[in-house]
N, C-alpha and C positions, 0 to 999 in steps of 0.2 A: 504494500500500500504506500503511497506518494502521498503527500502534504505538501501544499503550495503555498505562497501569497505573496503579494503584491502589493507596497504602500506606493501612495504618491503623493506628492506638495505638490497643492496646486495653489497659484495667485487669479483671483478671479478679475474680471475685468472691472465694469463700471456700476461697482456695487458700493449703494451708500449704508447699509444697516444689516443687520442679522435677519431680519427678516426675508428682505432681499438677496441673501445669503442661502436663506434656505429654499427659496424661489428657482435658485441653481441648482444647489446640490440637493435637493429631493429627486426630482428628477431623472437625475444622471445614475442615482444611485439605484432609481426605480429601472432606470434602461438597463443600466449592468446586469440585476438580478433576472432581468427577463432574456436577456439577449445570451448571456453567456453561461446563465444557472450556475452561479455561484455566490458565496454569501459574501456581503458588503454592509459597512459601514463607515462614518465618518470615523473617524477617529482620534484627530489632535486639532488643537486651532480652534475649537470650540467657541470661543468667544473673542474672535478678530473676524471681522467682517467680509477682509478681502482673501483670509489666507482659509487656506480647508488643508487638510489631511484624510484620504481617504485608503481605505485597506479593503482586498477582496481575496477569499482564497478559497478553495476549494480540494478535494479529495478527490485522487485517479488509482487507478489500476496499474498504469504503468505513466512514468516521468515525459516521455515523446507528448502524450495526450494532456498531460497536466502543464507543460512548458508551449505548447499548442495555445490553450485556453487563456492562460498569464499573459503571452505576447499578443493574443487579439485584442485582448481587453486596455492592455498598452496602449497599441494602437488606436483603438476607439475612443480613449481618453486626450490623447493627445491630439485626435481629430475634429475633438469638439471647439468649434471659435468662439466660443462666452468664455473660455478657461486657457489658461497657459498654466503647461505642466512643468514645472521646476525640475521636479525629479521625479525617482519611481525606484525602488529597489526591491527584486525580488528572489523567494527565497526556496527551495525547494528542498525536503529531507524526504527521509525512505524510513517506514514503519520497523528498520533494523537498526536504524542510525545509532 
C-alpha cells in the first residue's frame, strides 16, 4: 500500500477578506475532491486572506498510480488563474517504510 500527499502555498490574487478567501478556496477544494477523488483540505494560513495552504492525498495500490494522481492534481492547481502556486511539495511512503 502507497501513501501520498501533496501541500501547496498558494498566494491568491485580488482578494480583500477571509471571506473572499473562502469564495476561492471552497471551490477548488470542492473541484479536487471530485475530479481527482482524493481527500483535501486547507491546511495552514488560516487567517491571512491572501495566503492559503492547501494538502491533498490519497491511498494507491501501487506508487506509478499514486505519483499519477499527485502530478494531475499539481497541474490542475497551478492551472487555475484566480491563484498563483508558490510551491507544492510532495511526498510518497510504502505501507513497509
Amino acid at each position: 500500500m502507497w501513501v501520498g500527499w501533496i501541500e501547496f502555498d498558494i498566494l491568491l490574487g485580488d482578494v480583500q477578506s477571509l471571506k473572499e478567501k473562502r469564495s476561492v478556496i471552497r471551490p477548488l477544494l470542492a473541484e479536487l475532491k471530485r475530479r481527482f477523488e482524493v481527500s483535501v483540505a486547507e491546511v495552514g494560513d488560516h487567517d491571512q486572506h491572501r495566503r492559503s495552504q492547501v494538502g491533498a492525498g490519497l491511498v494507491a495500490a501501487d506508487r506509478a498510480h499514486l505519483v499519477e494522481v499527485l502530478t494531475a492534481v499539481e497541474r490542475f492547481v497551478a492551472a487555475k488563474p484566480e491563484i498563483e502556486l508558490l510551491s507544492a511539495r510532495q511526498r510518497e511512503i510504502h505501507s513497509e517504510d
